[in-house]
C-alpha positions in Angstrom: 0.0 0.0 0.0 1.1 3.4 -0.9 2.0 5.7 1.8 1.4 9.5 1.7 3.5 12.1 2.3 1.0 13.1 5.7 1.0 9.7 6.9 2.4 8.6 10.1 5.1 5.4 9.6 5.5 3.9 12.7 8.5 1.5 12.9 8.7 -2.0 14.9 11.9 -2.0 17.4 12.9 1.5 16.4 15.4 1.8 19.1 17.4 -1.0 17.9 17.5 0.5 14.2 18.5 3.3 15.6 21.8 1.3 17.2 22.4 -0.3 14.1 22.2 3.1 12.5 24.4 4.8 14.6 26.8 1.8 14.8 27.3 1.6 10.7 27.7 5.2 10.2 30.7 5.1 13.4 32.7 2.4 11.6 31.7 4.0 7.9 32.7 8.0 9.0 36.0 7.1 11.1 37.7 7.2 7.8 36.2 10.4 6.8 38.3 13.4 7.0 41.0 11.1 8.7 43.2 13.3 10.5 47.0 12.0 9.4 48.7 10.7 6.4 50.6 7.4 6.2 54.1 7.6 7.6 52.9 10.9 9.7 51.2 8.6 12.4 53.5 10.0 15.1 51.9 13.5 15.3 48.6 12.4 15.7 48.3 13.0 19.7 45.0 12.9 22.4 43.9 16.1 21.6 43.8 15.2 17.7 41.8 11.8 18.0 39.6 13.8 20.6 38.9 16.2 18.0 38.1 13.2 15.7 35.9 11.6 17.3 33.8 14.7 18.8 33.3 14.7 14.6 32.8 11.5 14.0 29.7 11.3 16.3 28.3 14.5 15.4 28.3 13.8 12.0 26.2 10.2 12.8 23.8 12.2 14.8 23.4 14.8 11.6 22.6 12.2 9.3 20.3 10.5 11.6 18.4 13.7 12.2 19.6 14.3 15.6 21.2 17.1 17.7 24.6 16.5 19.3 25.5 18.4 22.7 28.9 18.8 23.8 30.0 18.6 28.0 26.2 18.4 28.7 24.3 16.4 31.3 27.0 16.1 33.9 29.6 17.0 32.1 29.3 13.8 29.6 31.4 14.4 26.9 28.4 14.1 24.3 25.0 13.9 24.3 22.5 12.9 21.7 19.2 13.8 21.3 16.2 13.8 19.8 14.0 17.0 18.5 11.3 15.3 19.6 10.6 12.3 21.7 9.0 9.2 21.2 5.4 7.9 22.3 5.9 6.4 25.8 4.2 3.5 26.5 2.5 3.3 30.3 4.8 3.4 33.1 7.8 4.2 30.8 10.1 6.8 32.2 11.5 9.5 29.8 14.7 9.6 28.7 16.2 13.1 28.3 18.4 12.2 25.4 19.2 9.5 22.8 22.4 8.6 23.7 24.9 9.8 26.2 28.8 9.4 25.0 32.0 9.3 26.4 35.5 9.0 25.4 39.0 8.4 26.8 42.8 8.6 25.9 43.6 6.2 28.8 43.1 2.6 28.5 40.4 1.4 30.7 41.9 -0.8 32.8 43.7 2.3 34.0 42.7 3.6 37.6 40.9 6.5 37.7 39.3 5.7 33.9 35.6 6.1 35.2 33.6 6.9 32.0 31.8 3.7 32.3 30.8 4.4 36.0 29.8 7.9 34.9 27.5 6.5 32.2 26.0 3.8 34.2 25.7 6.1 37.2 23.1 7.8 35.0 21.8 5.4 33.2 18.1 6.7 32.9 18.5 9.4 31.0 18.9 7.7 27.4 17.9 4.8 25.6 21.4 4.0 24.3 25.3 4.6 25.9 28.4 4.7 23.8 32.0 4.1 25.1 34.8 5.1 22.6 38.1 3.7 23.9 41.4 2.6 23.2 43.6 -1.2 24.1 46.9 -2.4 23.4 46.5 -5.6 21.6 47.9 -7.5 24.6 45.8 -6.0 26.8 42.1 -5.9 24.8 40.9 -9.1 27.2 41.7 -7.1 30.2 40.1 -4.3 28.9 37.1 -5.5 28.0 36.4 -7.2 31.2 37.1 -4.2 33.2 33.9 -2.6 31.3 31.8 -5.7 31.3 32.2 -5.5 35.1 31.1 -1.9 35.7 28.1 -2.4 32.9 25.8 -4.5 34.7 22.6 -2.9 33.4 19.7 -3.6 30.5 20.3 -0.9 28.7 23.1 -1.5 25.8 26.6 -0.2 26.1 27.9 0.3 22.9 31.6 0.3 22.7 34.0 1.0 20.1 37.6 0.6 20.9 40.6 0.8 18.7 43.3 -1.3 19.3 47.2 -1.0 18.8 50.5 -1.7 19.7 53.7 0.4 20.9 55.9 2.0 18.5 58.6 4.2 19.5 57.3 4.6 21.8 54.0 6.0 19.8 50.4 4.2 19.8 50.5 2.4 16.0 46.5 1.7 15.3 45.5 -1.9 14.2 41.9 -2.4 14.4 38.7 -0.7 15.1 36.4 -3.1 17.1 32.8 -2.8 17.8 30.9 -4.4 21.1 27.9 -4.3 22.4 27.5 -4.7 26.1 24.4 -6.0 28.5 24.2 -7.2 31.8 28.1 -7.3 31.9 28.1 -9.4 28.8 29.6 -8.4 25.6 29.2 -9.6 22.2 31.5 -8.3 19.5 29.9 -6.7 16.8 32.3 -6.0 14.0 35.7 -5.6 13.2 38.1 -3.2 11.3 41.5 -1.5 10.0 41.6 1.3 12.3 43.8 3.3 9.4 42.0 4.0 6.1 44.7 3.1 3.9 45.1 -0.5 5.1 41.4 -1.0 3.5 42.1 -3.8 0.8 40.4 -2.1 -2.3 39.8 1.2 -1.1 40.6 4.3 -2.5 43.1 5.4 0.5 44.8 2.4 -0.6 45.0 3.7 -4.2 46.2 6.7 -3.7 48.7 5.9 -1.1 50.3 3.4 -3.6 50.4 5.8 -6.2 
């Protein structure tokens, strides 16, 4: 049946179209407008992959028709929300936002790394949480435990965590790997190249061949 332009389209399991959404544009934009060149890998410091990352999941909440705050609702590091909110059902609580987002330099097995407890500390004010991280290789098992342990709740923690290994005695990116977490369990979702121009057939690997 045809649907006109007036009519109301109501989606079954929304939310988790949503996820999927935001979860495909994350690993699809971290190549965009990548912020170093092969063989310049060194300069790239905190402040540079904050900065890429604060555009990474602005530009995901553009395209899915959503506003993105930075340093609100204590201080999170991003917030996601909608222009308008969803029907609730009865007895449903409202969420202020879509998705609350935090990031972090420090590996989380690190003391003092307590974006996870921040986000689960507030964990009824959006539908969906997202933890961008980082892990050395030989320490991703460690890692990952350390955040299943302090995620303990129904709502999903969705976690996206580049791995790599030390160089010189620089971070060197390997992967980009995608989780999602409930009731302290994870399931990995995906995996990458965390560096554009190790994508077999892309066109960052043309050019740099060139």
């Amino acid at each position: 049946m045809a649907v006109d332009s007036g009519d109301l389209i109501t989606l079954r399991n929304a939310s988790m179209r949503r996820e999927r959404d935001f979860i495909s544009l994350f690993n699809a934009l971290w190549y965009r407008d990548f912020p170093i060149i092969r063989g310049h890998e060194a300069k790239a410091g905190p402040a540079m992959w904050t900065s890429h990352i604060a555009f990474v999941v602005k530009t995901c909440a553009d395209l899915m028709g959503f506003f993105t705050l930075f340093e609100q609702g204590n201080r999170t590091d991003a917030v996601i929300q909608k222009a308008k909110e969803d029907k609730k059902k009865a007895g449903e609580k409202k969420k202020n936002y879509w998705a609350k987002v935090e990031w972090e330099w420090a590996q989380p097995f690190r003391p003092g790394v307590n974006e996870i407890k921040k986000l689960s500390d507030n964990v009824t004010e959006a539908e969906v949480f997202v933890f961008i991280g980082y892990s050395s290789e030989d320490m991703l098992a460690e890692n990952i435990a350390k955040i299943e342990n302090q995620w303990m709740n129904d709502e999903h923690l969705i976690v996206f965590i580049v791995t790599f290994v030390w160089k010189n005695p620089k971070r060197q990116f390997r992967t980009l790997q995608t989780y999602r977490i409930k009731k302290g369990q994870a399931t990995k979702l995906r995996v990458q190249h965390a560096l554009p121009w190790n994508v077999p057939g892309s066109r960052w690997q043309a050019i740099d061949e060139e």
